[in-house]
C-alpha positions as CSV (number, residue, x, y, z in Angstrom):
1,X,-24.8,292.7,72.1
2,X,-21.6,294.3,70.5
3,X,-19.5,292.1,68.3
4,X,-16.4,293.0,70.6
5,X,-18.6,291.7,73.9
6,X,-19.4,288.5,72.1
7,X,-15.9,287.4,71.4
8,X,-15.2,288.4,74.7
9,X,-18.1,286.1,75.8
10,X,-17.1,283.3,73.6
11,X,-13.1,283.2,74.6
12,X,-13.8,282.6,78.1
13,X,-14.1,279.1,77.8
14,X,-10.9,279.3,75.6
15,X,-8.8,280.7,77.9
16,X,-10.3,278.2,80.9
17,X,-9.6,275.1,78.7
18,X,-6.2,276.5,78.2
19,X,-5.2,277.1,81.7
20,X,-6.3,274.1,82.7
21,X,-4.3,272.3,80.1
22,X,-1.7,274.0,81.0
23,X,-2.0,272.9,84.1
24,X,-2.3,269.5,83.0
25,X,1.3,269.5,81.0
26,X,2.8,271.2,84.2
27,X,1.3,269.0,86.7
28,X,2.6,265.7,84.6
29,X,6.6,265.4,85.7
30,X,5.2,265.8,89.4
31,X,2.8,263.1,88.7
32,X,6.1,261.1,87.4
33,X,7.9,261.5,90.2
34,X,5.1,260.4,92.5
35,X,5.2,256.8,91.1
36,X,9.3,256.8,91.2
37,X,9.0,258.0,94.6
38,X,6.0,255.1,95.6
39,X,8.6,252.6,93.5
40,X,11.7,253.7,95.6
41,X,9.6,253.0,98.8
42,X,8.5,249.9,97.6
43,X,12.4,248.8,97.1
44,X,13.2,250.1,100.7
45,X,10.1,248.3,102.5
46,X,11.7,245.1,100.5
47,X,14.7,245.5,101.6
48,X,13.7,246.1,105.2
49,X,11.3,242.4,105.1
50,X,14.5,240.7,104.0
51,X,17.3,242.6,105.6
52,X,16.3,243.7,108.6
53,X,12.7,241.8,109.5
54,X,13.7,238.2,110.0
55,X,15.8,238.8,113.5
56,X,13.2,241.5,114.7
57,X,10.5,238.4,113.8
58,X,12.3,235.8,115.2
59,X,13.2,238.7,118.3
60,X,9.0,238.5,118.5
61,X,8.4,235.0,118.6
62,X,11.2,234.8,121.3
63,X,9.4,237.4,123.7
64,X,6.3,235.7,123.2
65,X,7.6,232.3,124.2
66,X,6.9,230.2,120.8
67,X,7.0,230.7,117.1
68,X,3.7,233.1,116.7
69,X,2.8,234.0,113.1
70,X,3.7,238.0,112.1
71,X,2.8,239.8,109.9
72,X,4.5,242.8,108.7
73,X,1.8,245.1,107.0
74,X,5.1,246.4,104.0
75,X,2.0,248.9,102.1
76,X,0.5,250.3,104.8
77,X,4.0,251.0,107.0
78,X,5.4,252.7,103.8
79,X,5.4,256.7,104.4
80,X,5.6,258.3,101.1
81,X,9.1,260.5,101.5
82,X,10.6,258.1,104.0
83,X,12.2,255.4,102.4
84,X,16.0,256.4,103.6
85,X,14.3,256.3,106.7
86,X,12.7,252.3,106.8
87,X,16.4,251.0,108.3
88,X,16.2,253.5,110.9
89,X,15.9,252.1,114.6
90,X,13.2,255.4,114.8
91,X,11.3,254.1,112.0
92,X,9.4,251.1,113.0
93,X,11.9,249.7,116.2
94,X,11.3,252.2,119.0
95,X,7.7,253.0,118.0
96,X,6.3,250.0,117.2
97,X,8.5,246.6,118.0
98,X,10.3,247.5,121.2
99,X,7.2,248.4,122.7
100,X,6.0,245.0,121.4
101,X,8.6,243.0,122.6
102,X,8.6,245.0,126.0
103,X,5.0,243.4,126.4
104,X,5.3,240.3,125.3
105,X,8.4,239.7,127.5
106,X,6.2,241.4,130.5
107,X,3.3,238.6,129.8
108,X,5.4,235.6,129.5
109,X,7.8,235.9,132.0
110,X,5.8,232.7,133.4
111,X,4.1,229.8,132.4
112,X,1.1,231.0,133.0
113,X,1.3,233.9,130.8
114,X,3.0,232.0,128.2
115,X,0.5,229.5,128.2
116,X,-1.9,232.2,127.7
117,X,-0.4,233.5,124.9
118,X,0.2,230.2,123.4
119,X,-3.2,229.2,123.5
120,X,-5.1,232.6,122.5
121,X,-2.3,234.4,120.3
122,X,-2.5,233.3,116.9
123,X,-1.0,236.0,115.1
124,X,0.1,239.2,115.3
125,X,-0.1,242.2,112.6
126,X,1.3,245.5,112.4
127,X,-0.1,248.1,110.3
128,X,-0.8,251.9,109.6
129,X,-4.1,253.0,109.1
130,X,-4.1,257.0,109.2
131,X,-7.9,257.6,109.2
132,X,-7.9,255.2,112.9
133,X,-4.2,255.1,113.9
134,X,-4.2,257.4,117.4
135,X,-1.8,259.9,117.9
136,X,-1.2,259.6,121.3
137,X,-4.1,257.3,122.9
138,X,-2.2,254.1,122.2
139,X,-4.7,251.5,123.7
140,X,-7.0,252.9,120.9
141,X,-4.5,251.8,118.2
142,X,-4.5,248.2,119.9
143,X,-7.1,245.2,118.9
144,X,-7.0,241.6,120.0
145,X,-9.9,240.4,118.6
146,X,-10.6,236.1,117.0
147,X,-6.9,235.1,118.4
148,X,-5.2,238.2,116.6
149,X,-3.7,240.9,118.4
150,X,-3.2,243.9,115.7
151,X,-1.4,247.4,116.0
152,X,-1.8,250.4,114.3
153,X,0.0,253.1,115.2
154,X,2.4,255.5,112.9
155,X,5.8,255.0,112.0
156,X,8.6,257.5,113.2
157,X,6.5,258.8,115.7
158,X,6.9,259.7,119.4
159,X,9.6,257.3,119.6
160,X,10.9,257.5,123.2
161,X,7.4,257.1,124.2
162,X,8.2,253.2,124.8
163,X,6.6,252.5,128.5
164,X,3.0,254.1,127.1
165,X,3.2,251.6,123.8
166,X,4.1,248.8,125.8
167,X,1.3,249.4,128.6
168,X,-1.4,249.6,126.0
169,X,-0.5,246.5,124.1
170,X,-0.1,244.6,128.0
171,X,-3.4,245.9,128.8
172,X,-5.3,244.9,125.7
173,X,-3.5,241.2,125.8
174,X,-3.6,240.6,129.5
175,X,-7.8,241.6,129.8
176,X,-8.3,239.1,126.3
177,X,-6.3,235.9,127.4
């Protein structure tokens, strides 16, 4: 093998390690930013919880008919990019607690479905799960299961589709009390 060929041969590697260094030193700042960005989400999803999440809570427990625990899934309901967006009625409001509230009211508009909900709601969590949150089959995204009823379904989506949310959380509830 020529001389030339072999220092060909043996600067490959080289030049790898090197671009991927490279790569490295530019891919750093972006990695930076990342955590800023997860940090200014962090602040917005706080802010929302004590801001903005008590009267929707106590709006909850008022539908429901008595002072059922929520809980308010702040990690999970974060969407990396979105944190201007938390206050928004579009964020979590109109696709996630109107729909609530619009079943709870449905189910205890009498006794008997208060005292349902009363004695078989224990607590109620919203969350976001990606990997198992349904795009548009929302009974899917809906589990009552040991006395908690739990939704998962994604923020700032399909918000005007209320009536659908609402009927999938009513029909879950009404077949487990």
């Amino acid at each position: 093998m020529s001389k030339n060929v072999q220092m060909k041969a043996n600067s490959m590697p080289r030049k790898s390690l090197l671009i991927f260094f490279s790569a490295f030193v530019i891919m750093a700042p972006i990695t930076s930013l990342a955590q800023e960005a997860g940090l200014a989400e962090r602040r917005a999803m706080a802010a929302y919880s004590k801001d903005v999440w008590p009267s929707i809570e106590k709006s909850i427990q008022e539908a429901a008919g008595f002072p059922v625990a929520v809980s308010l899934d702040l990690g999970r309901l974060a969407l990396p990019g979105y944190a201007d967006s938390y206050k928004s009625d579009d964020y979590l409001r109109k696709p996630i607690i109107d729909p609530l509230l619009k079943s709870l009211a449905a189910i205890s508009h009498d006794e008997m479905g208060k005292e349902a909900l009363q004695s078989k709601l224990k607590k109620i969590v919203i969350t976001y799960d990606e990997a198992t949150a349904p795009a548009s089959n929302y009974e899917n995204g809906v589990v009552f299961e040991s006395g908690n009823l739990t939704i998962n379904w994604k923020p700032f989506t399909n918000v005007d589709e209320i009536e659908a949310r609402s009927q999938a959380v009513t029909t879950v509830l009404e077949s487990n009390l």
